[in-house]
C-alpha positions in Angstrom: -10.1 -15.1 -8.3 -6.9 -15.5 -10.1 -8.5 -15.6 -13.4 -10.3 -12.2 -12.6 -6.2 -10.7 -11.9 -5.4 -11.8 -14.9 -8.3 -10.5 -17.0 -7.7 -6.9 -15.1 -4.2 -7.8 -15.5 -4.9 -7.5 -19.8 -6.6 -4.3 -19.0 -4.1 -2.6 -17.2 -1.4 -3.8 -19.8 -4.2 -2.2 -22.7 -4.7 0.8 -21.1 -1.0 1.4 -20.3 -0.1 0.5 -24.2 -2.8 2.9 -25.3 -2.4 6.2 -22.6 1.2 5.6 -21.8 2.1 6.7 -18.0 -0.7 7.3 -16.0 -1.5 8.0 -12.5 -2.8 5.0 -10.8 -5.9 6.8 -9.3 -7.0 7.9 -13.2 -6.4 4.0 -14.2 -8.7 2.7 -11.9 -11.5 5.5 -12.7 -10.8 4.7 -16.7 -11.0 1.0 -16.3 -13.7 0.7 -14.0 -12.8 -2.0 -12.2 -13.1 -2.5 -7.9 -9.3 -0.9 -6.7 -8.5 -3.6 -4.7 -8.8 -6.1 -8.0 -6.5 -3.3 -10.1 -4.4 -3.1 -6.8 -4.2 -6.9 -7.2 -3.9 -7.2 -10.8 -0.8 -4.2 -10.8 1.2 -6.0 -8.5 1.0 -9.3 -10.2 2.8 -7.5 -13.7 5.2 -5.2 -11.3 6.1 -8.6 -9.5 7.0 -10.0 -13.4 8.5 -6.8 -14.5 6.2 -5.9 -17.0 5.7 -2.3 -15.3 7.3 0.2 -12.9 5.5 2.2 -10.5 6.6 4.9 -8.7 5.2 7.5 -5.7 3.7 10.3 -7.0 2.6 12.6 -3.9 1.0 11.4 -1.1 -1.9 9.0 -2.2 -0.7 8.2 -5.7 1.4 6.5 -8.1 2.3 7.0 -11.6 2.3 3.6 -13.9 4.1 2.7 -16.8 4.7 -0.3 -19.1 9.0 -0.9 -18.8 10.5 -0.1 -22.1 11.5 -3.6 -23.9 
């Protein structure tokens, strides 16, 4: 299972290089992967600072890679 976060892991980080800030609802429809994976996978890079999330209404988040 671990290897499967970090595979999603190197998606997220792609998509969020390519698209810039996102919500987290559109990432999960764009990469096509099972939510609870990306859910997974999201909090493994915000736990090593690679991105910040933050609430964005009720349901949703907006994602972004931390500036360097």
């Amino acid at each position: 299972m671990i290897t499967e976060i970090g595979f999603v892991a190197g998606d997220i980080w792609n998509y969020l290089d390519k698209h810039g800030e996102t919500s987290f609802l559109k990432m999960v429809k764009d990469i096509d992967k099972p939510k609870d994976l990306t859910l997974m996978s999201l909090g493994w890079l915000a736990r090593e600072g690679h991105v910040e999330v933050v609430r964005s209404g009720r349901n949703d988040f907006k994602v972004k890679l931390r500036n360097r």
